[in-house]
C-alpha positions in Angstrom: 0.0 0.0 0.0 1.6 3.4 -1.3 1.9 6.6 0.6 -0.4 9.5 -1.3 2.2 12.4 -1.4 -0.4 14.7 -2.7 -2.4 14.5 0.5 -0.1 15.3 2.4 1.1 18.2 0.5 -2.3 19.4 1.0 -2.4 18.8 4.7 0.9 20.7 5.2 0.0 23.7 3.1 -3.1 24.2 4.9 -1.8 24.3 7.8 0.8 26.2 6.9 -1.3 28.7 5.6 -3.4 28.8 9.1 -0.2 29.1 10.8 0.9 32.7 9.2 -2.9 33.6 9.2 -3.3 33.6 13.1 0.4 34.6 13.5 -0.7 38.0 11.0 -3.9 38.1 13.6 -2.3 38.0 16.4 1.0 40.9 15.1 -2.7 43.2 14.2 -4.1 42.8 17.5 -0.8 43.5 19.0 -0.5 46.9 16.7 -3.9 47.9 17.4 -3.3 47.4 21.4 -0.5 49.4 21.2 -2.1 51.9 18.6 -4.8 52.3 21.3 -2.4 52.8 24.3 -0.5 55.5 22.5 -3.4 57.7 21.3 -4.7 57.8 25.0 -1.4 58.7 26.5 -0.5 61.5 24.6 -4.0 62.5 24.3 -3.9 62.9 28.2 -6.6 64.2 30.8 -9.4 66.2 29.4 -8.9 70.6 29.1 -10.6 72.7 30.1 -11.1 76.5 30.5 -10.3 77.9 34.0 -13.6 80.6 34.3 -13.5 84.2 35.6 -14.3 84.3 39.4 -12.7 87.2 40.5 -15.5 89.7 42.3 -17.6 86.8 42.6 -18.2 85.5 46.0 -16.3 81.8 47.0 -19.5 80.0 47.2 -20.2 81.2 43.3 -16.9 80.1 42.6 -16.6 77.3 44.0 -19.7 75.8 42.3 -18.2 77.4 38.7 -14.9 75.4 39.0 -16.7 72.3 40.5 -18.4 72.5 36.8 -15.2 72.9 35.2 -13.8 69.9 36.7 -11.0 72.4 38.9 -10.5 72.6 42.3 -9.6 75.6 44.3 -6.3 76.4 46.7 -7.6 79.2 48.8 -5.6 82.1 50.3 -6.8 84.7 52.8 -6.1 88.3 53.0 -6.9 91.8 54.2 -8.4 94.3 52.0 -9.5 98.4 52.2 -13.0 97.4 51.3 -15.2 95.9 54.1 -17.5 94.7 51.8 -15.2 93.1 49.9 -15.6 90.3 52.8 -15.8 86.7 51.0 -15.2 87.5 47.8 -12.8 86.4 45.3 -9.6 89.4 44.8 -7.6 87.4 42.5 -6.8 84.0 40.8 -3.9 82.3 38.4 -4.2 80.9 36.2 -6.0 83.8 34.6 -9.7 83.6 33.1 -9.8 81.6 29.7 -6.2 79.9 30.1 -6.6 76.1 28.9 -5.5 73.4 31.9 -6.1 69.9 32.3 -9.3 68.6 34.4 -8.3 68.6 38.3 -5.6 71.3 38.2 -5.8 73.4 41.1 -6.9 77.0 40.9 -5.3 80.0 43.5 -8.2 82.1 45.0 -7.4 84.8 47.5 -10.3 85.3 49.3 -11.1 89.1 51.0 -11.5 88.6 54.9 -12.6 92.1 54.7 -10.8 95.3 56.4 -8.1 94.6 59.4 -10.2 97.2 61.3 -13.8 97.6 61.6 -13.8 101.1 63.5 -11.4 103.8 64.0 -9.6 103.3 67.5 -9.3 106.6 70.1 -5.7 107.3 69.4 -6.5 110.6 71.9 -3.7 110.9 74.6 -1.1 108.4 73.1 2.2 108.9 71.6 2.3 110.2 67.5 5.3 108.1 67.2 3.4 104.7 68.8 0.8 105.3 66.4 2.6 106.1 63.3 4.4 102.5 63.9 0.9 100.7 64.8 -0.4 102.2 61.5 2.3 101.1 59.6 1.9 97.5 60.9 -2.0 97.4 60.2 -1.5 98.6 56.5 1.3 95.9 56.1 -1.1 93.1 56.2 -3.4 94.5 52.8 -1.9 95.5 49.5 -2.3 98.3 47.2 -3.9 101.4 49.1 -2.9 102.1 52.6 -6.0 101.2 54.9 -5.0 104.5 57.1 -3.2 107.2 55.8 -2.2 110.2 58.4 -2.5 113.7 57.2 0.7 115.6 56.6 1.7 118.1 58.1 0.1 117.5 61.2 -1.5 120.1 63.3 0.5 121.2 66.9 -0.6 123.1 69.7 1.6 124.0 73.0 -0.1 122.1 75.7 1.0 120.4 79.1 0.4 117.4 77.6 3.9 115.7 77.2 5.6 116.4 73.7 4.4 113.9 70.7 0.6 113.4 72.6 -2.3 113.4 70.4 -4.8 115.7 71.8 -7.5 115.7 68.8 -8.0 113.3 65.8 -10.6 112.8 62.8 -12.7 110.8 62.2 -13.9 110.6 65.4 -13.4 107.0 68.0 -15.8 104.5 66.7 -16.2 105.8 63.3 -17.3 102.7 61.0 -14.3 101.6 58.2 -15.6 101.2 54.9 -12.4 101.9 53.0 -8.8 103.8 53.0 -9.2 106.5 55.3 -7.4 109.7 56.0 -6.7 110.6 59.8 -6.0 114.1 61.0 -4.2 114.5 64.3 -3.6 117.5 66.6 -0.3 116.6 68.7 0.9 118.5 71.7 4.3 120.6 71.5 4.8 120.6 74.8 4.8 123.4 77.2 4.9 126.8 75.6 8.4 128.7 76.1 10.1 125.4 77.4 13.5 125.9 78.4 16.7 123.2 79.5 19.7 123.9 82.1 23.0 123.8 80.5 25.0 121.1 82.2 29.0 121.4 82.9 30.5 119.5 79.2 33.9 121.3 79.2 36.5 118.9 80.3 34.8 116.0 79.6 35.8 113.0 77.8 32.9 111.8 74.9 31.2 108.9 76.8 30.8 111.4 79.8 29.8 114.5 77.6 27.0 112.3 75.4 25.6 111.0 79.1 24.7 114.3 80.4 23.8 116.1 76.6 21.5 113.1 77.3 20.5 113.7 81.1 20.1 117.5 80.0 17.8 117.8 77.2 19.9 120.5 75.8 20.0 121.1 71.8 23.6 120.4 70.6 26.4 120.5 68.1 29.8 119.4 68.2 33.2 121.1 65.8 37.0 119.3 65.7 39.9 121.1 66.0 43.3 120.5 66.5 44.5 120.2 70.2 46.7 123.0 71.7 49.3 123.0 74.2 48.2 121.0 77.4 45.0 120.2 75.6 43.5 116.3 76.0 43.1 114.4 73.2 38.8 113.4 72.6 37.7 115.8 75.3 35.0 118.7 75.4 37.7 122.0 75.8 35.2 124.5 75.3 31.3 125.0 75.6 29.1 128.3 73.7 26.8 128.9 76.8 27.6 129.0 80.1 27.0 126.1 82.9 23.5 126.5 84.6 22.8 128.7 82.0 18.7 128.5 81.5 18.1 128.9 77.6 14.8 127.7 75.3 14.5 124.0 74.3 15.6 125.0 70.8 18.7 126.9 71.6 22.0 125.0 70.3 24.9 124.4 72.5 28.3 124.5 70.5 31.1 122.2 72.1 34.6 122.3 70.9 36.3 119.0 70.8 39.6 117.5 70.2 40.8 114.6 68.1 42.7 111.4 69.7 45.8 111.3 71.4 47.1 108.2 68.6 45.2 105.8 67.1 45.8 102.2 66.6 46.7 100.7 63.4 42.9 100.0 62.1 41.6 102.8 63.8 40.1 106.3 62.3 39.0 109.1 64.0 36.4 111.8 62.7 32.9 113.5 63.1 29.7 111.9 62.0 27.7 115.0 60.8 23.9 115.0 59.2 21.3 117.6 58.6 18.4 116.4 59.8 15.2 118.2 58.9 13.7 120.4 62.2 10.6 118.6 64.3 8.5 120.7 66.3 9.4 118.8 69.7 12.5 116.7 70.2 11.8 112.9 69.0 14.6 109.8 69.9 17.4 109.1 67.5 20.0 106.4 67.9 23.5 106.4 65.9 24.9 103.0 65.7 28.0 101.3 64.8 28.0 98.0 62.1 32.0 96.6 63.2 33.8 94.8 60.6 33.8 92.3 62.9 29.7 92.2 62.3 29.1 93.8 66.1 26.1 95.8 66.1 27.3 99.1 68.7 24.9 101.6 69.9 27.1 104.8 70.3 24.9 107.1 71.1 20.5 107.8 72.0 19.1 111.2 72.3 15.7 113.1 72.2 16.7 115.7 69.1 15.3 118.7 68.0 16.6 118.2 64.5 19.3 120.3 62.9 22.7 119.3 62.5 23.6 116.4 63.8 26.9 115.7 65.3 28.9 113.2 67.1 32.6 112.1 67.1 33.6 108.8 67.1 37.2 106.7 66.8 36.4 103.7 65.8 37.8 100.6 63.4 38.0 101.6 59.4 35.4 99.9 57.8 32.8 100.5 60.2 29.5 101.7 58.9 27.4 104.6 60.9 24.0 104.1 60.3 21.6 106.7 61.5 18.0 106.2 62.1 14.6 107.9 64.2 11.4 106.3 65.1 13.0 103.0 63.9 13.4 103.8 60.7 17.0 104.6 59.2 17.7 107.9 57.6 21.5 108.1 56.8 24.3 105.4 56.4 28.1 105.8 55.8 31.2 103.6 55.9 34.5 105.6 57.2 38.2 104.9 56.5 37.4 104.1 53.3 
């Protein structure tokens, strides 16, 4: 009995044929999977368009993002506007930019004013109140909440120097936005005068202590030492000791340079023209070392003018003038 060649042939090549038909099936599913992966990762997330809430209040916007498929990161903050209490101030991303679906939108939310009602700043201390005022307008932007009026009104008064004896808007008055307040401060006791304390033959420390104890308006001049002369003391004075002389009136002290110095050392006169104020107000004049020490050389209640002090100290140093806490002059010597 003969094999039949021909069927199998046939049986072969059919199966063959099944073979690279399923094996072409399977290399198409395989594409298409892939095909199918690919399109949805670089399609991504859905977009959307962030919507415009600012002016709107946050319940509003909440509901408007919730639509959009965004979600909010709040922020709080002061404003000048009491009734802008609760509503939206700003956002970012900006109205109509394109984000994906669940990006988180910044809302800064208005709690409103930092003060309801004007406080009674009657009887307290200009200077205090300047520095409160500055600290509640440093927690809003743009516009100042409270502004004071410049120049301010002063009467002579027993009141001590720098008390506020009248202000508008009255204590109480509601805030509904920036406001302007006017303040009438006491001068002090009309024709008010100081005692002129013994300076001549003193060395600095001792001279700046009793300027200091005294009251008395002053300004100091360098010149060379003459024979039997000390180095850094107070050899001469303008006005006489116990002399009684108006608040204003400027004492004149002569004094004369160092002895030697060391080899890092300078000696000179600090000088700045201060404009006047109408009652003496605290200044300090420190000292920045190179060493990065922080010395206070010298406090006292000035009248404004020129302001002097001498001062040996290490090159390098920086003087750095300031009143109310606030710095008004800076300079670096031995330079």
């Amino acid at each position: 009995m003969g094999i039949d060649l021909s069927s199998i042939e046939e049986y072969v090549t059919n199966h063959l044929k099944m073979f690279v038909l399923s094996l072409m099936a399977l290399v198409l599913i395989v594409i298409l999977i892939a095909g199918t992966v690919f399109f949805i990762a670089v399609r991504g997330e859905e977009q959307t368009m962030v919507p415009n809430v600012v002016g709107k209040e946050l319940t509003q916007a909440l509901l408007e993002l919730q639509v959009k498929e965004l979600y909010p990161r709040l922020q709080l903050r002061y404003s000048q506007v009491s009734t802008d209490k609760g509503f939206i101030l700003e956002q970012d991303p900006r109205p109509g930019t394109i984000v994906k679906a669940g990006r988180r939108i910044r809302l800064v939310v208005s709690q409103g004013v930092v003060l309801n009602k004007i406080e009674n700043f009657v009887t307290r201390n200009i200077d205090e109140v300047k520095m409160e005022i500055a600290t509640i307008n440093a927690a809003v932007t743009g516009i100042p909440l409270l502004t004071i009026k410049e120049p301010m009104m002063y009467e002579f008064s027993n009141e001590a120097p720098g008390t506020i004896l009248e202000q508008k808007p009255e204590p109480g008055t509601d805030i509904s936005g920036p406001t302007i307040l006017e303040f009438v401060v006491s001068k002090g006791r009309e024709n008010l005068t100081v005692i002129v304390p013994q300076l001549q033959g003193l060395g600095l420390d001792a001279a700046l202590r009793a300027i200091y104890a005294s009251g008395i308006n002053f300004q100091f001049n360098i010149r060379d030492r003459q024979e039997n002369e000390t180095g850094e003391t107070v050899v001469s004075q303008s006005l006489d000791v116990n002399a009684v002389i108006p608040l204003n009136a400027v004492v004149h002290l002569t004094f004369t340079p160092a002895q030697s110095l060391a080899a890092d050392e300078v000696f000179g006169l600090f000088s700045y023209t201060m404009p006047p104020n109408p009652y003496p107000i605290m200044v300090h004049l420190e000292a920045l070392l190179p060493s990065g020490e922080r010395r206070m050389l010298f406090s006292v209640n000035y009248m404004g003018g020129i302001f002097t002090v001498p001062y040996k100290l290490p090159a390098e140093t920086e003087l750095v003038l300031s009143m109310l806490n606030r710095e008004l002059y800076r300079e670096k010597i031995g330079e």
